[in-house]
C-alpha positions as CSV (number, residue, x, y, z in Angstrom):
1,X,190.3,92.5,178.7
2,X,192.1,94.4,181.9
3,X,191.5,97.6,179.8
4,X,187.6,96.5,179.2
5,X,187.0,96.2,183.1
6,X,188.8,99.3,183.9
7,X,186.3,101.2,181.6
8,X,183.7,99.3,183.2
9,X,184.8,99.8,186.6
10,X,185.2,103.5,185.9
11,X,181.4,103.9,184.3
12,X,179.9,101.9,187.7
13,X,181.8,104.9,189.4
14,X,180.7,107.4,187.8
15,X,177.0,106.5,187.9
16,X,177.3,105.6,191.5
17,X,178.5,109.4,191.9
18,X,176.0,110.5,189.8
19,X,173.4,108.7,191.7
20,X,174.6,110.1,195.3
21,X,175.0,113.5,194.0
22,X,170.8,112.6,192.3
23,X,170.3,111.4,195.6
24,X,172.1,114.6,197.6
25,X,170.1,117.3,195.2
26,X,166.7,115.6,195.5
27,X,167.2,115.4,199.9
28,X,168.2,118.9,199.8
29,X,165.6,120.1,197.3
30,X,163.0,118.3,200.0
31,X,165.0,120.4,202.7
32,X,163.7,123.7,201.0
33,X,160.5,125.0,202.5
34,X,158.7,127.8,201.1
35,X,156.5,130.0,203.8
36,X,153.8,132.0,202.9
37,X,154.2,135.8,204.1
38,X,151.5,138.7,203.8
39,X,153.3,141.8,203.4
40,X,152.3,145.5,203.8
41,X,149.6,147.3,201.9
42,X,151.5,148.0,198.1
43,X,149.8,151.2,198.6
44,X,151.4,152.4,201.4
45,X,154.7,152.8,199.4
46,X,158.4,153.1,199.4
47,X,159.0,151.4,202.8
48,X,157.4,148.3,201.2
49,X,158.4,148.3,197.5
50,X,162.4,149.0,198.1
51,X,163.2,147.3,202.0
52,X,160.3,144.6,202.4
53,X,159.3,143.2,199.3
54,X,162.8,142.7,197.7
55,X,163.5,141.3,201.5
56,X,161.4,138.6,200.8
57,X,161.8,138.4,196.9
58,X,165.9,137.5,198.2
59,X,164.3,135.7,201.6
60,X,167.1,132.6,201.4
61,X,169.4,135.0,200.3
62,X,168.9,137.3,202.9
63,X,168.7,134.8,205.8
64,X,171.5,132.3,205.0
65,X,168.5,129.7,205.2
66,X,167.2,127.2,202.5
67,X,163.7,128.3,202.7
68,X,162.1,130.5,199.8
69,X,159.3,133.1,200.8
70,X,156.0,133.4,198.7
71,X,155.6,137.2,199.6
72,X,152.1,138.7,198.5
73,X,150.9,142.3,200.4
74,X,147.7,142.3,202.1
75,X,146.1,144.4,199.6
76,X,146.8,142.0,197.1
77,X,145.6,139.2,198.6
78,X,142.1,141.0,199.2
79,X,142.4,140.8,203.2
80,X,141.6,143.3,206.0
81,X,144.6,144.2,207.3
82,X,142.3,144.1,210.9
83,X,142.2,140.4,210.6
84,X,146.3,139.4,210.3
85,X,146.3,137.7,213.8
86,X,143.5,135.4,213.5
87,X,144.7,134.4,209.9
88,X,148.3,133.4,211.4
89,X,146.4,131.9,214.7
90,X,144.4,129.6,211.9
91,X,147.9,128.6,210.1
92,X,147.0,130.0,206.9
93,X,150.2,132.4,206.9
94,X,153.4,131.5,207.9
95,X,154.9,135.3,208.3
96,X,153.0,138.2,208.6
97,X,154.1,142.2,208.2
98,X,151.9,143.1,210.9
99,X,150.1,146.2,211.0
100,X,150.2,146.6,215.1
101,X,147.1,149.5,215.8
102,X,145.0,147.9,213.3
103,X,145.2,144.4,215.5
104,X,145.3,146.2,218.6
105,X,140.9,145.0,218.9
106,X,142.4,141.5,218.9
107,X,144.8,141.9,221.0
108,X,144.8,145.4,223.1
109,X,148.6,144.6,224.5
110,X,149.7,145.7,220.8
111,X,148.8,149.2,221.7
112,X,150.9,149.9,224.4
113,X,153.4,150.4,221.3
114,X,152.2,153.2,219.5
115,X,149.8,155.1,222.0
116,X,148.9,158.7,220.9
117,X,151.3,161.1,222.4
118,X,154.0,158.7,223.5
119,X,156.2,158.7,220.9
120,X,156.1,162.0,218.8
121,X,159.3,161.5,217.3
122,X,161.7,158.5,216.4
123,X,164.2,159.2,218.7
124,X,161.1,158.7,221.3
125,X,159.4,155.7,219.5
126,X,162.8,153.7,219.8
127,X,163.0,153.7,223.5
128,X,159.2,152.6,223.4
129,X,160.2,150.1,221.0
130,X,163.3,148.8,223.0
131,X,161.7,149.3,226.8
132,X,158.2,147.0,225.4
133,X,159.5,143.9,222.4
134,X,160.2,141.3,225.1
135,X,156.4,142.3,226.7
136,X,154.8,142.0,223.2
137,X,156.7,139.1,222.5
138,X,155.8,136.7,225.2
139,X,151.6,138.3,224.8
140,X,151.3,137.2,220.9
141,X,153.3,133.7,222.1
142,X,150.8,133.1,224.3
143,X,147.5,134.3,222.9
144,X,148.2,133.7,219.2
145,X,151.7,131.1,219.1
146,X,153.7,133.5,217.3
147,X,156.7,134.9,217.6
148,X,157.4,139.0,217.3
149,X,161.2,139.3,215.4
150,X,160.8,142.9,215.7
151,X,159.2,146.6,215.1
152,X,159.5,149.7,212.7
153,X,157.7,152.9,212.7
154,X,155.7,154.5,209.5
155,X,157.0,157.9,211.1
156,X,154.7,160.7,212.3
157,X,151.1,160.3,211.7
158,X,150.0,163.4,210.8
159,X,146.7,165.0,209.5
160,X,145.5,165.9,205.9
161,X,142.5,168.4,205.6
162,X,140.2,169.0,202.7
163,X,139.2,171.8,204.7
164,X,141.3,174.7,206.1
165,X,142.6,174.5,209.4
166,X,145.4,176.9,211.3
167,X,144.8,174.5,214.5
168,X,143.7,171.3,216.3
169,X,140.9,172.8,217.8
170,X,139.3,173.6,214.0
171,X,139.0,170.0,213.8
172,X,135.8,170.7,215.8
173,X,132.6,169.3,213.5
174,X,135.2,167.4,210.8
175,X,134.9,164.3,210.0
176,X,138.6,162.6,210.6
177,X,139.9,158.8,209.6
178,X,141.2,156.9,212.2
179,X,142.6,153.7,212.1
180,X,143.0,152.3,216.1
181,X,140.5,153.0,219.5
182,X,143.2,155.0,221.4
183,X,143.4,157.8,218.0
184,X,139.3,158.0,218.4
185,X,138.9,158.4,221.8
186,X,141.7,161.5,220.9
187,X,140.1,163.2,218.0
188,X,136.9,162.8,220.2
189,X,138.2,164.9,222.8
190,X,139.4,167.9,220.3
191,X,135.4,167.8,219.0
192,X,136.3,166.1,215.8
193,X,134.0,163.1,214.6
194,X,136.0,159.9,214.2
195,X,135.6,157.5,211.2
196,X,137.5,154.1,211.1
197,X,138.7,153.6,207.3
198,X,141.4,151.2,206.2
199,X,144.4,153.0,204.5
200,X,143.0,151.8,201.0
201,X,139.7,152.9,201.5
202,X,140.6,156.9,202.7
203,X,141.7,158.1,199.6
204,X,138.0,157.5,198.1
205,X,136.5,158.4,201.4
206,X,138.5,162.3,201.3
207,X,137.6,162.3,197.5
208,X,134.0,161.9,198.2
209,X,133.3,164.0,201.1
210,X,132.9,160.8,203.4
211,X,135.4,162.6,205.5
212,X,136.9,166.0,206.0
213,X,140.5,164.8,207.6
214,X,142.7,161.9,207.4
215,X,145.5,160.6,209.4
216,X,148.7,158.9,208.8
217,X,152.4,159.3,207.5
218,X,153.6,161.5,204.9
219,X,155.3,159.3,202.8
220,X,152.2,157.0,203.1
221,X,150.1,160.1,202.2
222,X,152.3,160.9,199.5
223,X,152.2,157.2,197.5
224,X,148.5,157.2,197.8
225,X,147.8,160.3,196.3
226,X,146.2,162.2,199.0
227,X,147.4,165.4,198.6
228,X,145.0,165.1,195.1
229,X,142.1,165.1,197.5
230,X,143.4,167.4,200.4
231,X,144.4,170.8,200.6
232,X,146.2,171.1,203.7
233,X,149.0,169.0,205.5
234,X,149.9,169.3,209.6
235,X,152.5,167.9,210.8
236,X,151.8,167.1,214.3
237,X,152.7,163.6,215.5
238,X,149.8,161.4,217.0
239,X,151.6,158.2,216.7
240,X,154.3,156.6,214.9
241,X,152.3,154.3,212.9
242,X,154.2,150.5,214.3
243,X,154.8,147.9,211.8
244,X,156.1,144.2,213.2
245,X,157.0,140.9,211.8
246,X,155.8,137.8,213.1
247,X,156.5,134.5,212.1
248,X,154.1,131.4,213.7
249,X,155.8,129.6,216.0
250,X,155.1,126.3,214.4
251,X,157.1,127.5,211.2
252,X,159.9,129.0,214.0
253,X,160.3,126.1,215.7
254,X,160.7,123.6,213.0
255,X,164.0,125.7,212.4
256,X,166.8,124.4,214.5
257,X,168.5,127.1,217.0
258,X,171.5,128.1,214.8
259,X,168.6,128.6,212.1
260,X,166.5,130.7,214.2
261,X,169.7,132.9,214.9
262,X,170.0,133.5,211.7
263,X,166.5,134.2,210.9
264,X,166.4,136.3,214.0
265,X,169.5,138.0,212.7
266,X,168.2,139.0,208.8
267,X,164.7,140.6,210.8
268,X,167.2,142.9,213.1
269,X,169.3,144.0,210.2
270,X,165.7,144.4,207.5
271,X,164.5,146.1,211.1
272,X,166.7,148.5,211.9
273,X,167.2,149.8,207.9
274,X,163.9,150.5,207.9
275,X,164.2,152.9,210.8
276,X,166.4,154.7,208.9
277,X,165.0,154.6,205.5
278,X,161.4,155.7,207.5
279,X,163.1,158.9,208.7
280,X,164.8,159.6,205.4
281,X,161.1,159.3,203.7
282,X,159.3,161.4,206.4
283,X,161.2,164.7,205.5
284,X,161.1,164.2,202.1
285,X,157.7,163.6,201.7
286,X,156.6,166.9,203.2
287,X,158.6,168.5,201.1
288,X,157.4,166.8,197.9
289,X,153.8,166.9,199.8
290,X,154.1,171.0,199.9
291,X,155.5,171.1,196.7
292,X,159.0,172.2,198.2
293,X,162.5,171.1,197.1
294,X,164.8,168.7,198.4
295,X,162.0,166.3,196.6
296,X,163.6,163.4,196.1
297,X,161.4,160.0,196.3
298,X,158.2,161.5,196.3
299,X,155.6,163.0,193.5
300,X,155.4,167.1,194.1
301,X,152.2,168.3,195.0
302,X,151.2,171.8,196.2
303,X,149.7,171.3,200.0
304,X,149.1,174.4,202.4
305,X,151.8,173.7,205.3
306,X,150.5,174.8,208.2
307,X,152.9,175.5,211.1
308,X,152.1,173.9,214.3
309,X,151.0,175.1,217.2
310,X,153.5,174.9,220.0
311,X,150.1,174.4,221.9
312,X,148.6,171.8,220.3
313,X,152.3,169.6,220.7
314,X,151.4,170.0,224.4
315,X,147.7,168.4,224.0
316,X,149.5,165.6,222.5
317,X,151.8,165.2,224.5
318,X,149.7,165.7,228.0
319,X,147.0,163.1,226.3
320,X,149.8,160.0,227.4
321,X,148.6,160.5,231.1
322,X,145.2,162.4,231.0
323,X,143.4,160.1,228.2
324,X,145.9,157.5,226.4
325,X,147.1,155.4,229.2
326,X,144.0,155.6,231.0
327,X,141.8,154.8,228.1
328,X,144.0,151.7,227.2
329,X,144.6,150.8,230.4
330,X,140.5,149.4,231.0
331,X,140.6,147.9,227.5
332,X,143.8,146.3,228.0
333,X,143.3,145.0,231.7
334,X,140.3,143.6,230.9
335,X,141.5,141.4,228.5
336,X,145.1,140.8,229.7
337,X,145.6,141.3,233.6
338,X,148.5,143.4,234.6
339,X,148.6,144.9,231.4
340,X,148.7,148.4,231.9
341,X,151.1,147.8,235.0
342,X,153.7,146.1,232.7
343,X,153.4,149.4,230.6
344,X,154.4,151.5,233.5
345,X,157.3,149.3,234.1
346,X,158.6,148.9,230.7
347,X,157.7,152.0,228.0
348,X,156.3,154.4,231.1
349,X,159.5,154.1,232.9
350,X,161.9,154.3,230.0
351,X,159.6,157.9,229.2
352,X,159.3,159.3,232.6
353,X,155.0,158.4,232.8
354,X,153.9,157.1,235.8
């Protein structure tokens, strides 16, 4: 009999344990959240297949968080890449890999990152990136309620030609994709013709004569095909092609603080490899691009590589005063007041621009 209640005793035990530990698994699974993230064009590359996607893919990994990321790029989901801040404003994306000059109509602050001649290279583009976060930051808080966790360049946008070209100045008459107000108002000045395209749409556009020129990073270039469609490559930097990550603040705040440390913390660290895997791919690419060896990551084409014109750096580089600032600067005011003054005192300090 004492032996028969022991062995009962022991089974209402065991299922009480078994019904805490039920109960414990079934609270924590309810614990897990799952955001939904828009990621980068697939078609823009390397920088997306092997640092952001598998980011995400390994999100609670990654962060140290219980929270699972449904991670699909904007391409995939069929939306304009133009469009990323109103979706998030709306709630319908809880992260977004946002594509900064193609936003910039929504919200002209996001310019003041990546203006054309301002940051030519990435040592350059860092201090723009570290001198103007905390400014973009608090603008997208306010206008859209999300939080910036941080910035990475594309690398040097530079231009591919259909058409030969020894200079900027042959531009003159060319049709050239753009992708932001501050590049058009540029390739205006030069005499070229500007054409807004979205990075999925150029590679048609070159192919059917829609335009002469297109403009963006090498790597980019390179996963896309372009060099298919173009015969020559010039690598003069316009911009540097700003990427950030921005998560709404209603997600962000249902994280407690030590949470949000850590999320803050896995952005930084996915930030910062970026930067270096970026600079890695740019050389490479123009290799691969001109059919040239170290060729590494890319597909070897046969592009004409023009040298640049010492010359044409120094229309680039003058545009930050005569036209880029001041261009932005009315846009910008207008719709945020003080704008263009922050800029002076954040980025145009940290480069020398008054």
């Amino acid at each position: 009999m004492n032996l028969a209640r022991k062995l009962a005793k022991t089974a209402l035990s065991l299922a009480a344990v078994a019904a805490m530990a039920s109960t414990s698994f079934s609270a924590h699974a309810q614990d897990r959240i799952t955001l939904k993230v828009i990621g980068q064009p697939a078609a823009t590359g390397m920088v997306q297949k092997n640092k952001e996607k598998p980011f995400f893919d390994e999100f609670a990994a990654r962060t140290g968080l219980p929270i699972n990321a449904d991670y699909k790029s904007v391409d995939q989901l069929g939306i304009k890449d133009t469009e990323q801040l109103r979706i998030m404003k709306a709630g319908l994306f809880d992260i977004v890999s946002l594509r900064v000059s193609q936003n910039s109509r929504d919200e002209p602050t996001l310019l003041g990152l990546d203006l054309v001649g301002a940051a030519p290279n990435y040592e350059t583009a860092r201090k723009v990136y570290d001198a103007y976060l905390d400014t973009l930051d608090k603008r997208l808080q306010q206008q859209f309620q999300v939080k910036l966790l941080g910035a990475w360049p594309f690398g040097p946008q530079i231009l591919f030609c259909k058409k030969p070209l020894t200079k900027l100045a042959d531009l003159k008459g060319m049709k050239v994709r753009v992708y932001d107000q501050n590049l058009a108002k540029f390739i205006e000045t030069v005499g070229g013709t500007p054409v807004p395209l979205s990075f999925t749409e150029t590679h048609q556009a070159l192919s059917m004569g829609v335009v002469d020129c297109a403009i963006t990073g090498p790597s980019s270039a390179n996963s896309s095909n372009w060099p298919e469609v173009t015969t020559h490559q010039y690598a003069l930097g316009f911009q540097m092609a700003f990427n950030g990550y921005a998560i709404t603040l209603k997600a962000w705040q249902r994280l407690k603080p030590a949470e949000q440390a850590k999320m803050q913390a896995a952005f930084t660290t996915l930030n910062d490899d970026i930067w270096a895997y970026s600079k890695q791919l740019t050389q490479d690419a123009m290799n691969c691009n001109a059919g040239k060896e170290p060729c590494t990551t890319g597909k070897k084409f046969s592009l004409i590589d023009v040298p640049v014109l010492p010359s044409d750096i120094d229309t680039v580089r003058n545009a930050v005063a005569s036209l880029s600032v001041p261009t932005w600067a009315t846009i910008c005011d207008a719709a945020n007041p003080g704008c263009s003054t922050t800029w002076k005192n954040t980025v145009g300090k940290a480069l020398g621009i008054k």
